[in-house]
C-alpha positions, 0 to 999 in steps of 0.5 A: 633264703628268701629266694627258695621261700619265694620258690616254694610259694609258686611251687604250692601256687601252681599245686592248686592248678587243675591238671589240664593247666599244669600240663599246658604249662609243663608242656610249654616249659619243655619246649623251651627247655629242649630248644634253650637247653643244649646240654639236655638236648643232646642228652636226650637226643644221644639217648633216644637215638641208643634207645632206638625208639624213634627210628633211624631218620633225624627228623623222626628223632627230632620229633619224638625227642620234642614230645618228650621235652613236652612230656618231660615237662608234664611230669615236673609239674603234676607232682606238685598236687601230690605233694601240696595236699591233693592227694585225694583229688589227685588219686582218683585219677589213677585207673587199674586193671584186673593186673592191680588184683593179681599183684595186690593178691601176691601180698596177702599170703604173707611173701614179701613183694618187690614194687619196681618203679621205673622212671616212666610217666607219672612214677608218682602216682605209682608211688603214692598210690601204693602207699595208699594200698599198702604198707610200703618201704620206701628208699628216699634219697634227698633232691640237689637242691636242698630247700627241696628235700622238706616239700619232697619228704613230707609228699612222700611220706603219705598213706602207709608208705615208711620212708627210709634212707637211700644207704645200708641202713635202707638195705636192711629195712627193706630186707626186714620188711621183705622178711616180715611179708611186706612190700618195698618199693624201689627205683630199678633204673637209678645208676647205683653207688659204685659197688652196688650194681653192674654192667649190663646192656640197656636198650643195646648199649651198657649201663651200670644197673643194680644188683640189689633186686637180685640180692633182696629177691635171693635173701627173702624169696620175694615177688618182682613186680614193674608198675607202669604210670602212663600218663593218659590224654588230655589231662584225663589222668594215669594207668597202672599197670603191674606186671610180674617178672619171673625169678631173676637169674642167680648170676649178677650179671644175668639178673642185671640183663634180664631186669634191663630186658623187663624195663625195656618192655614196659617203656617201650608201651610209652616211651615218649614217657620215659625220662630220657634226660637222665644219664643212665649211661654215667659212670657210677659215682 
């Protein structure tokens, strides 16, 4: 339709925009959208105050959750650059510390390694950064909006990253690449299919969490691995951090526990950060 044509050529409009711009402009949007938007402010709030990130006072609440529409709206638009051909550009922003080594040298002896990716920061640039490392499995599941899904494909399909569906057919290719010494890359706080996960607390309140970590680690013997992308001031760009986790518990239930513990510790280094908008509480679907 002309509208989303239309979309589309705003959207590589703004790609072209250094980042300070994009996040000025991000920023501003999620103001809007928090003061504007009940729904999302509610959802955000009702989760930041669950989370307990931000104290127990209104006030304190009210502010961290502004800052995190702010962020929120950072993180929309910074992606596009990524997906609209400055990779590159985008890509010499993005800082590691001696953490990328030690992960990186997990995947030369031939075991296969778990990267998890949590929606913290700027995920994509853990994404594409990795892709640009290494051979990496990729489960893709396609946007709502469907005149979306060929700009999103396409940006993510960059590097060496092989894109894969978000079904049992993206099970087995995961588990193929974990067997043949390769890594994947997951979203570890995604709310699963129903079946696919269980109840598990998540910053003290239950969440239906996966199970699938778990069951690829025990299948193939693989390393766990949490990628952190902290969005840095000023525009200056992201750190990566990668830290290891040990061997999940046999136990569903345990496993599922102890991968909500791991996020935990990492979000809890920025959580202004992280996406509080989304309903990691839902029912599965």
């Amino acid at each position: 339709m002309l509208r989303h044509s239309l979309a589309l050529v705003v959207l590589r409009a703004l790609a072209r925009l250094p980042l300070r711009s994009l996040h000025a402009i991000g920023g501003a949007a999620g103001s809007v959208v928090y003061r504007f938007a009940p729904d999302v402010r509610q959802r955000m709030l009702a989760n930041i105050e669950t989370a307990g990130v931000a104290g127990a006072d209104a006030a304190d609440v009210d502010r961290f959750a502004r800052k995190t529409a702010r962020e929120l709206g950072k993180g929309l638009l910074e992606v596009l650059p990524f997906w609209c051909g400055r990779e590159t550009e985008m890509l010499a922003k993005i800082r590691t510390d001696a953490s990328w080594e030690e992960a990186r040298a997990m995947t030369a002896g031939g075991r296969g390694v778990i990267f998890l990716t949590p929606h913290l920061g700027c995920f994509e640039a853990a994404g594409q950064f990795l892709a640009q490392q290494l051979p990496i499995t990729v489960m893709y599941r396609p946007p709502r909006l469907q005149w979306l899904d060929p700009l999103l494909k396409s940006g993510r399909a960059q590097g060496q990253a092989r894109i894969t569906t978000a079904d049992s057919r993206g099970v087995r290719a995961s588990l193929r690449a974990l067997k043949n010494g390769e890594p994947i890359g997951l979203l570890p706080d995604q709310v699963p299919v129903k079946g696919g996960g269980v109840m598990a607390d998540f910053f003290g309140k239950p969440a239906y969490t996966t199970t699938l970590v778990g069951k690829l680690q025990k299948a193939t013997g693989a390393a766990i691995v949490l990628v952190c992308a902290e969005r840095l001031p000023r525009a200056t760009g992201y750190a990566l951090t990668f830290h290891r986790l040990d061997s999940l518990p046999e136990d569903d239930a345990a496993a599922a526990r102890a991968l909500n513990l791991a996020l935990e510790m990492v979000i809890r280094r920025c959580p202004e950060q992280y996406l509080w908008t989304y309903n990691r509480y839902k029912d599965p679907a």
